[in-house]
C-alpha positions as CSV (number, residue, x, y, z in Angstrom):
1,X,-208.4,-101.1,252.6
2,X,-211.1,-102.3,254.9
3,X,-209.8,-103.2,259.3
4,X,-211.8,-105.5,260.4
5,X,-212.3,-106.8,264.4
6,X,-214.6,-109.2,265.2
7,X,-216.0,-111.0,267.9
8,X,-217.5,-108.0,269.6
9,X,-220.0,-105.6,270.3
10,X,-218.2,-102.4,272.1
11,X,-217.0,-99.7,270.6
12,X,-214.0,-99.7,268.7
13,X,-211.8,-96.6,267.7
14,X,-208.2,-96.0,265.9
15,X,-205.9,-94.7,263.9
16,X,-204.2,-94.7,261.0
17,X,-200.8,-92.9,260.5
18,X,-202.1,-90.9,263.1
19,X,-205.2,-90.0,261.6
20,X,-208.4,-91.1,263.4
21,X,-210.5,-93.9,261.3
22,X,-213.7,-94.7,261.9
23,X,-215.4,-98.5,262.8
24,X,-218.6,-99.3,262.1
25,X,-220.5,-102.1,263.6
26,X,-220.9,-104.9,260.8
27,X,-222.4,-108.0,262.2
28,X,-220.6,-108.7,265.4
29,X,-218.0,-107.0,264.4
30,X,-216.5,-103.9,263.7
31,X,-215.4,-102.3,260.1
32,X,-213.2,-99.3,259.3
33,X,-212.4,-98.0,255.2
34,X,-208.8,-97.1,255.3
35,X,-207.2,-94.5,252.5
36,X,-204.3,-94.5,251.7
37,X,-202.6,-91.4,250.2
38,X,-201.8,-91.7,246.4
39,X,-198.2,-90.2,247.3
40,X,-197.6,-92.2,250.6
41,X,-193.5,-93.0,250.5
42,X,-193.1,-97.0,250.7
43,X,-192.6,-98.0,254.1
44,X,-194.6,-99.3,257.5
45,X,-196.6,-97.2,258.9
46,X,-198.8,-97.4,262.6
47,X,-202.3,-98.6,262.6
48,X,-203.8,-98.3,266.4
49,X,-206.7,-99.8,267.3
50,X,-208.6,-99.3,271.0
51,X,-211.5,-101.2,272.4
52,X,-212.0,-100.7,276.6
53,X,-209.3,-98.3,276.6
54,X,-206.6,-100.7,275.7
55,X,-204.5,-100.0,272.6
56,X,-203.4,-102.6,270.5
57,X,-200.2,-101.5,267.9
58,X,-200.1,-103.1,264.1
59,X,-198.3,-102.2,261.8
60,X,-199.5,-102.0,257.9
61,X,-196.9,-102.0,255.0
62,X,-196.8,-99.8,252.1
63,X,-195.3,-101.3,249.0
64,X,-194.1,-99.3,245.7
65,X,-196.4,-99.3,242.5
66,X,-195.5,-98.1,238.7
67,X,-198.3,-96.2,237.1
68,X,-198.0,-95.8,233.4
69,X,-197.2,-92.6,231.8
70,X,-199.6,-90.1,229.6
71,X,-198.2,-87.5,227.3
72,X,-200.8,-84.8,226.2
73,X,-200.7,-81.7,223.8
74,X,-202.8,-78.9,225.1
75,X,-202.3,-74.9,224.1
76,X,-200.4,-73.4,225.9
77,X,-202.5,-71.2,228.1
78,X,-203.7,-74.5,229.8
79,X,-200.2,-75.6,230.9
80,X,-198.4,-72.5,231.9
81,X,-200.8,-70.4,233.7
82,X,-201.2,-66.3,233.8
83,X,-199.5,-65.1,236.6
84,X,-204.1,-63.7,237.3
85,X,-204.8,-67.5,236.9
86,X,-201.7,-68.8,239.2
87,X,-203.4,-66.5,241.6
88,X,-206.9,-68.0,241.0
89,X,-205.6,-71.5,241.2
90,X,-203.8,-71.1,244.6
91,X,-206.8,-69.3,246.0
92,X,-208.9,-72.1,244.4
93,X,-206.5,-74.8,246.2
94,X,-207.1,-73.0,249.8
95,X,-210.8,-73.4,248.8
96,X,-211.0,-77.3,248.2
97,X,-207.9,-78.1,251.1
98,X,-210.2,-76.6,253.4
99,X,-212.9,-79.3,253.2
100,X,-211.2,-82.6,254.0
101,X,-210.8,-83.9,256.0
102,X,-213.4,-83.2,258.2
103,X,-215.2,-84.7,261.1
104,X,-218.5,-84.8,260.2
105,X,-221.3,-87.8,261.1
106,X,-221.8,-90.6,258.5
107,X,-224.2,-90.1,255.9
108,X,-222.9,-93.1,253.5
109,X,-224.8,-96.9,254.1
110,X,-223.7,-99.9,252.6
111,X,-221.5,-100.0,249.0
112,X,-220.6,-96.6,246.9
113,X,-222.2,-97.5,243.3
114,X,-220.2,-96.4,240.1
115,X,-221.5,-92.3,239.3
116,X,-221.2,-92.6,235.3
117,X,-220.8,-96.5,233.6
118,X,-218.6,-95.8,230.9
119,X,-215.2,-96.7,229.7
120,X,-211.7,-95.1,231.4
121,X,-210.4,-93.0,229.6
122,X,-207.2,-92.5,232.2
123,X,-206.6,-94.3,235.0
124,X,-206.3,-93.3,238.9
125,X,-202.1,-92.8,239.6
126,X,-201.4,-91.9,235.8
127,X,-197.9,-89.9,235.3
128,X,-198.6,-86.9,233.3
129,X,-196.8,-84.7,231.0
130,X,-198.6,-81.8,229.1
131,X,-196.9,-80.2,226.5
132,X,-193.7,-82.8,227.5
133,X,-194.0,-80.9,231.0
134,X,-194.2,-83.0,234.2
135,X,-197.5,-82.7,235.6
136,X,-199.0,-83.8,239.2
137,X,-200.2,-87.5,239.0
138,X,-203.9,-88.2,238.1
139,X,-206.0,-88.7,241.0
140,X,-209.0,-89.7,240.0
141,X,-210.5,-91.5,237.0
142,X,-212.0,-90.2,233.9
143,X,-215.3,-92.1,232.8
144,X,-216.2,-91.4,229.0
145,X,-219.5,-90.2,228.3
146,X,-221.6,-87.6,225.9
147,X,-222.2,-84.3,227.2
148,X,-225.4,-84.0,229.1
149,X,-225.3,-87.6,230.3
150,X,-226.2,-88.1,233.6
151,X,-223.7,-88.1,236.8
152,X,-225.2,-89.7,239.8
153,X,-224.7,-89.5,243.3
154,X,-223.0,-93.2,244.6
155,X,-223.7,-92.5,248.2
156,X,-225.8,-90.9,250.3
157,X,-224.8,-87.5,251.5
158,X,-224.2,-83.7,251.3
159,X,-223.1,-81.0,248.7
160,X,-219.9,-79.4,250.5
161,X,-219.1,-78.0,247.1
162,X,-221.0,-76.3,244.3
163,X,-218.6,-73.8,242.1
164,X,-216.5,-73.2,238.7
165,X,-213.0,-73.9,239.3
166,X,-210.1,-73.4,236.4
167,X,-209.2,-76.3,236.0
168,X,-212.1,-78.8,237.3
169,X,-214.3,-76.7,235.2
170,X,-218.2,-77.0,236.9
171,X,-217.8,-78.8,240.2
172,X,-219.1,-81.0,242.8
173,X,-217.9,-82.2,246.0
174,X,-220.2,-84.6,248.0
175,X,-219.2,-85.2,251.6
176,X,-220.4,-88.8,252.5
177,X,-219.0,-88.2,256.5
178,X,-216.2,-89.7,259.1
179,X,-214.0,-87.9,256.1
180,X,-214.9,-89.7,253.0
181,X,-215.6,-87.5,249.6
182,X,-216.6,-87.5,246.0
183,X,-215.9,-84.8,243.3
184,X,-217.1,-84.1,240.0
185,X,-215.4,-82.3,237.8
186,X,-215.9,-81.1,234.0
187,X,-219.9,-80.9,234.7
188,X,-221.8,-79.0,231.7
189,X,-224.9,-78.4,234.2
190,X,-224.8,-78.9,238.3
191,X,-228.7,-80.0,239.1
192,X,-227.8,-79.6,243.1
193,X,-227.0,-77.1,245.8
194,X,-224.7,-76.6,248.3
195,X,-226.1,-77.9,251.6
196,X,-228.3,-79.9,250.4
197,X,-228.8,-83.4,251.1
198,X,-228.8,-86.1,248.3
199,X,-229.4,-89.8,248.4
200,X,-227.5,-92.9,246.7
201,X,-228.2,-92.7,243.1
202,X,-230.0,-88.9,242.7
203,X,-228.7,-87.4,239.7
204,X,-226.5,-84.6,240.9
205,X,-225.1,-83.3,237.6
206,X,-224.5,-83.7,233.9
207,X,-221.1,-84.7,231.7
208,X,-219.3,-81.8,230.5
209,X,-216.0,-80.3,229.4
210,X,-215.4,-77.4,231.5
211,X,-212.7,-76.3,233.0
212,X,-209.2,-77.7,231.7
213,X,-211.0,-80.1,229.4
214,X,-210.3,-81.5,225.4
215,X,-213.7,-82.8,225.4
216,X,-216.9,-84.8,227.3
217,X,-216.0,-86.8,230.1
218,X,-216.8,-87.2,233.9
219,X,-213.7,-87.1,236.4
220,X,-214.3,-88.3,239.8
221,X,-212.1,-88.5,242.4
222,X,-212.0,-89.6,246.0
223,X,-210.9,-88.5,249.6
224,X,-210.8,-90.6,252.8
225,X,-209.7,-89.2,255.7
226,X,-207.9,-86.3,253.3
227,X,-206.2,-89.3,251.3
228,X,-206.6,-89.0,247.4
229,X,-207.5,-93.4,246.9
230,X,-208.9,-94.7,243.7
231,X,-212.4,-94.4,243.2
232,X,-212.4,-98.0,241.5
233,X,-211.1,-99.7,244.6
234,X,-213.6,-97.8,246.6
235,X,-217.1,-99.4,244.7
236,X,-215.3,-102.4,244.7
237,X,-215.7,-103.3,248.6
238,X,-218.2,-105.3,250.3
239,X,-219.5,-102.8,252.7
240,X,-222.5,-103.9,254.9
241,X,-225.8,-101.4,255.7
242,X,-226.3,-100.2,259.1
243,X,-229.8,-100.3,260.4
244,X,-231.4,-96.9,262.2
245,X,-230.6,-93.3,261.4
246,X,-227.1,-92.2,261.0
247,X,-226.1,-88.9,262.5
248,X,-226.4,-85.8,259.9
249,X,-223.8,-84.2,258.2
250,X,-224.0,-80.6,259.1
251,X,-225.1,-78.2,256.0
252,X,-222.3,-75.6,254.8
């Protein structure tokens, strides 16, 4: 979701649930992009917002959704793990949790454009069950494509992850700044390194089907403020350029 408050030129900070958010000044006003977490419990939850030291107190409401269910078939090394690849995946975990959410300057400017145009093949939220065993939700989108198409960067920003995960396969983590990611996962070649900067639309990688994978297709996921959101909603919103240079995000 995107705060808005207008009608002035001072800084504005907040928080939401506690976690710090980040305004940006969008034509006398001020903007802030809001995640909220996939698994968030229904409920009202605190959004604080300051402007010359003086708090105001709102409170934003968190309403149920049904996502459908998807029932795979997959052999049976790729559902119940090695007790060597339990061990890889919890170290992997450590490895990604570790990078959001992360206070780094802004990189991103204006709206995040679509990495891969393609048909969804499973949508953001979808209930899964592999081999009739309940899985964690999907949290990000898959985008059908032929291997070796191209995966492009839709913001501006900097490789926080380059490496060959179990079950993301080849993968790519771009950190945007004030705590908003993309990831790649499933990637057949990575064209980028870790560190380095890359600009709205570079081509960063190509489709794959590494990693826990039945064939071609580009995952990508989001994080804002650590809050796993749906990448659709996020290049769907209006979000204005800011003149003059934004701060850097610091190379890993």
């Amino acid at each position: 979701m995107i705060v808005t408050v207008k009608g002035t030129n001072l800084l504005v900070e907040g928080a939401f649930n506690n976690k710090k958010i980040y305004f940006n000044p969008s034509d006398n006003s001020f903007r802030a992009v809001v995640g909220i977490d996939l698994f968030t419990e229904p409920g009202s939850y605190p959004l604080d917002i300051t402007l010359m030291g003086s708090t105001e107190h709102r409170t934003v409401v968190v309403r149920k959704k049904e996502y459908p269910a998807q029932h795979l078939t997959l052999p049976k090394g790729m559902v119940e793990l090695s007790p060597e690849n339990e061990a890889r995946v919890e170290r992997e975990l450590k490895l990604t949790n570790s990078i959001w959410p992360n206070d780094t300057g802004r990189v991103w400017n204006g709206g995040f454009l679509n990495p891969r145009e393609g048909k969804i093949a499973t949508l953001f939220g979808v209930r899964r069950f592999m081999n009739k065993i309940p899985k964690n939700p999907h949290t990000g989108v898959d985008v059908e494509a032929e291997e070796g198409d191209s995966v492009h960067a839709p913001n501006s920003g900097v490789v926080a992850l380059v490496d060959d995960l179990y079950y993301s396969g080849n993968s790519v983590v771009l950190d945007h700044g004030q705590g908003l990611f993309t990831m790649f996962f499933h990637l057949s070649k990575v064209l980028v390194k870790q560190g380095q900067q890359v600009k709205k639309g570079d081509v960063i990688a190509l489709v794959g089907s590494t990693g826990r994978s039945t064939g071609a297709h580009l995952h990508w996921g989001v994080r804002m403020q650590g809050a796993r959101v749906d990448p659709l909603e996020l290049i769907k919103l209006e979000l204005s350029e800011v003149a003059g240079t934004q701060p850097p995000v610091p190379a890993r």
